[in-house]
C-alpha positions as CSV (number, residue, x, y, z in Angstrom):
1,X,101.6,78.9,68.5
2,X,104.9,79.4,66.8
3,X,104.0,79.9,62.8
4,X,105.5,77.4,61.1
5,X,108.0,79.7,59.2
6,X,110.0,80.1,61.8
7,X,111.1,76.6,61.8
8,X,110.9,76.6,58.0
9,X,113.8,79.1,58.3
10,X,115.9,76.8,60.6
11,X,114.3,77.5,64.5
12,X,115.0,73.7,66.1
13,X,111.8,72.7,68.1
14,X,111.0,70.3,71.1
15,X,107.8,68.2,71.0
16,X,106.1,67.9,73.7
17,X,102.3,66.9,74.8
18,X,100.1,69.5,76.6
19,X,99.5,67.6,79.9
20,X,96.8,69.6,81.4
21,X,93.2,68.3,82.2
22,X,91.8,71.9,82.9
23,X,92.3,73.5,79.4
24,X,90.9,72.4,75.7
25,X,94.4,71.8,74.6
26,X,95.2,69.0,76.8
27,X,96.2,65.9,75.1
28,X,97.4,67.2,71.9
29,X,100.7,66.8,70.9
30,X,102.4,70.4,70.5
31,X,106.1,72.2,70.0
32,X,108.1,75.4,70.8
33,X,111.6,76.4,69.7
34,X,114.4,75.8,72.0
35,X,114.4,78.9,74.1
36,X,118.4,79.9,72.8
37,X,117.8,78.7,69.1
38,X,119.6,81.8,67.2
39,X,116.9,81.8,64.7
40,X,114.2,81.6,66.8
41,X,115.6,84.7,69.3
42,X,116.5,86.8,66.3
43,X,113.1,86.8,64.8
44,X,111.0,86.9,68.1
45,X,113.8,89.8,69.1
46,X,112.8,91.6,65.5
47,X,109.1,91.3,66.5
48,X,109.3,92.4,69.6
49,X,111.0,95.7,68.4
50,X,107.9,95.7,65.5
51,X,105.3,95.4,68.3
52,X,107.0,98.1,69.8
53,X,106.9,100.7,66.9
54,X,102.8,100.0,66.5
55,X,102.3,100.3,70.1
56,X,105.1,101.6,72.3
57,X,103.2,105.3,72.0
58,X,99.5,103.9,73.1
59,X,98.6,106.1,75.9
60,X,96.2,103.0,77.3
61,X,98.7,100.5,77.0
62,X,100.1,100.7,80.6
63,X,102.2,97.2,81.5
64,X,103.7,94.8,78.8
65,X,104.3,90.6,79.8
66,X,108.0,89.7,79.1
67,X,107.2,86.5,76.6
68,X,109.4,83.6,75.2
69,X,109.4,80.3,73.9
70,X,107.6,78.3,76.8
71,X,105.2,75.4,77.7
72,X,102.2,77.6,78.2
73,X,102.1,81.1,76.5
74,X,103.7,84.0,78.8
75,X,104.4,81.5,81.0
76,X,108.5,80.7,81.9
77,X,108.3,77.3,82.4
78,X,108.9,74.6,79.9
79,X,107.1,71.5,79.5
80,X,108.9,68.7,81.8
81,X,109.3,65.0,80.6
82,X,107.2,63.2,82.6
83,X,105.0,66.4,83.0
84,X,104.9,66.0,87.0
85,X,108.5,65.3,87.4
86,X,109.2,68.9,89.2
87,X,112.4,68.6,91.4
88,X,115.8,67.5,90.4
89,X,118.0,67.1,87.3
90,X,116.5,68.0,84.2
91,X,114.3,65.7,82.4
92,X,116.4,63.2,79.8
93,X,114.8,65.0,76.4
94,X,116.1,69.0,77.7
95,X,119.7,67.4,78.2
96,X,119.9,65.9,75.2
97,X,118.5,68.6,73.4
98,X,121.4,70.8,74.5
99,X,119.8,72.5,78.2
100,X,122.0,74.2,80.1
101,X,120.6,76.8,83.0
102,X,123.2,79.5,81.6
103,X,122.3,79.3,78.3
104,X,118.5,79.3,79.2
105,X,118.8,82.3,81.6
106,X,121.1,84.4,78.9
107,X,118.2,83.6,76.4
108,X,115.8,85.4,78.6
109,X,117.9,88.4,78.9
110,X,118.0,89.1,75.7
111,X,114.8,89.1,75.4
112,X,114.4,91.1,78.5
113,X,116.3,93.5,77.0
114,X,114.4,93.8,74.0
115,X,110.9,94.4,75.6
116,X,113.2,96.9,77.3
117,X,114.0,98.7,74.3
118,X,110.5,98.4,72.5
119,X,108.7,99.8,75.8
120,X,110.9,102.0,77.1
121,X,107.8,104.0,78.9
122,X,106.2,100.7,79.9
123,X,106.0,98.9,83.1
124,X,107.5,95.2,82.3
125,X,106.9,92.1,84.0
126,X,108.3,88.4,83.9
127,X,105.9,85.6,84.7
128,X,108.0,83.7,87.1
129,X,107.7,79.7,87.0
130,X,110.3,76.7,88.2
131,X,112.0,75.7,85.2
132,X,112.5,71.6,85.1
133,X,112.0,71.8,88.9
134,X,114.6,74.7,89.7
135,X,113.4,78.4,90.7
136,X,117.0,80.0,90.7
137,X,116.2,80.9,86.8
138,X,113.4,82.4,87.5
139,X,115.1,84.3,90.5
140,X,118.0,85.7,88.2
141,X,115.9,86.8,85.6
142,X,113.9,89.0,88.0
143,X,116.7,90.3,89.4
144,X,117.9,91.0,86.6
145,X,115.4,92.7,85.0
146,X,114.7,95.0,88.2
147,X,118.6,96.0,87.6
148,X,118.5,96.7,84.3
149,X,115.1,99.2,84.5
150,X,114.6,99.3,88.4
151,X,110.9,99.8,89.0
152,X,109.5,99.8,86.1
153,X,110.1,96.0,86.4
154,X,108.3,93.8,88.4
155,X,107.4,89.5,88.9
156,X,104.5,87.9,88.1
157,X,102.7,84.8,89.3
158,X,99.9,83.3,86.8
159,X,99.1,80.4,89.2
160,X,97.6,82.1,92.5
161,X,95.3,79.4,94.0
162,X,94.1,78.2,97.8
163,X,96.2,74.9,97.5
164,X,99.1,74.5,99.9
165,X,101.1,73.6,96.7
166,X,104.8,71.7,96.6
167,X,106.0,73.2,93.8
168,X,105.6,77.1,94.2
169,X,107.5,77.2,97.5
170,X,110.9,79.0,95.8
171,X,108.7,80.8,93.4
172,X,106.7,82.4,95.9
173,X,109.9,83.9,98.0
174,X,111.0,85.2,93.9
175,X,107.7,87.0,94.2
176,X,107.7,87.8,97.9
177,X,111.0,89.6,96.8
178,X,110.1,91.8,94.0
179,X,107.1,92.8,95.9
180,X,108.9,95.0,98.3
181,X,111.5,96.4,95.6
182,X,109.4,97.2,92.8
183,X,105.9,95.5,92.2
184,X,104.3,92.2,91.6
185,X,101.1,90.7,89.7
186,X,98.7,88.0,90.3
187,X,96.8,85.8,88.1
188,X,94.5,83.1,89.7
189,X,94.8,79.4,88.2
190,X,91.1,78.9,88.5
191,X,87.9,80.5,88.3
192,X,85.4,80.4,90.9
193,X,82.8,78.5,88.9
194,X,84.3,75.8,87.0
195,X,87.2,74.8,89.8
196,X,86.1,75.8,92.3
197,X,88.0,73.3,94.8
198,X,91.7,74.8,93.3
199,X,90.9,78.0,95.2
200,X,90.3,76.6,98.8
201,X,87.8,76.0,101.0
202,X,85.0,78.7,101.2
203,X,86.0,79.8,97.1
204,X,86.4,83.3,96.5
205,X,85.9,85.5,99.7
C-alpha cells in the first residue's frame, strides 16, 4: 500500500502478483519499492521518525514491528518469481532488478536504526521470513538488531502453524535463537475456524 507519490517522486517498484488463496488480495496484481531504492528509504526513514514524534511518548504503546518494503505488510520476505520457488539462487526478475543480499540486509539496518531512534523506550521486533529461499538475512538482521539495542530487541514469526513445513526450518533456529537472548513473538497463520487443517490435527488445544 505504498501511496503512489512515492514513486511519483522517483521510488523504482517491482510488480508482482499476490499469490495467496487464503487472503481477499490473492490474484491481484500489486507492487512495492525495491527495498534499497534511496528515495523510497529516505521517505519511509522520515516517516518513521514522524510516527515517532506522535507516538514515541504513548504510555500504552508497549512494542513497535520493524517494517519495510515487502511482499506482505510487516512481513521480511519479498514476493518470489514463481511464488513457490523457495530454495536456491534468486528468482530471474530480483537479479535483474539489481538484488544483491548485502545491499538488501544494509537496507534493513537502516531502517532498524530508525525505528531505533523513533522508539527509543520501545521494545522492537523484526518479523523474520526466508528471503528468495535464504534465512541468513533474516539471521543478520536479528543479530543485528539485538546488538545494536540488546533486549529491547527481539524476532518475530507471523506464520506459526501445526504443519511440518519445508520452508521455516532456518527460520525457526533465527527464532529459537533470539528466544534465549532476548524475546520472541508469535503470530498464527490461521485461525481456528476458517483453516482449520493449517493448524494440525486436533486444531487449537
Amino acid at each position: 500500500n505504498t501511496p503512489d507519490w512515492v514513486y511519483v517522486a522517483g521510488a523504482e517498484s517491482f510488480g508482482f502478483t499476490f499469490m495467496n488463496p487464503h487472503s481477499p488480495r490473492g490474484g491481484q496484481d500489486e507492487r512495492i519499492p525495491l527495498p534499497w531504492d534511496r528515495v523510497f528509504l529516505t521517505k519511509w526513514t522520515r516517516t518513521i521518525a514522524a510516527l515517532g514524534r506522535e507516538f514515541g511518548g504513548n504510555p500504552a504503546i508497549n512494542l513497535v514491528h520493524v517494517t519495510g518494503s515487502s511482499k506482505n505488510g510487516f512481513e521480511l520476505q519479498l514476493p518470489d518469481d514463481p511464488m513457490q520457488r523457495r530454495f536456491g539462487s534468486p528468482p530471474g526478475p530480483w537479479v535483474q532488478r539489481g538484488f544483491d543480499s548485502r545491499k538488501f540486509v544494509s537496507s534493513w539496518t537502516e531502517i532498524i536504526d530508525a525505528f531505533g531512534r523513533a522508539f527509543p523506550d520501545k521494545f522492537l521486533d523484526l518479523e523474520v521470513h526466508p528471503v528468495l529461499g535464504e534465512s541468513d538475512p533474516a539471521a543478520e538482521l536479528v543479530d543485528y538488531g539485538f546488538k545494536k539495542f540488546g533486549k529491547r530487541f527481539g524476532a518475530f514469526g507471523a506464520w506459526l502453524s501445526g504443519r511440518d513445513l519445508a520452508w521455516d526450518a532456518g527460520i525457526r533456529g533465527v527464532m529459537a535463537k533470539q528466544c534465549r537472548k532476548s524475546f520472541c513473538n508469535y503470530q498464527l497463520i490461521a485461525n481456528g475456524t476458517r483453516q482449520s487443517h493449517r493448524l494440525g490435527e486436533g486444531g487449537l488445544i
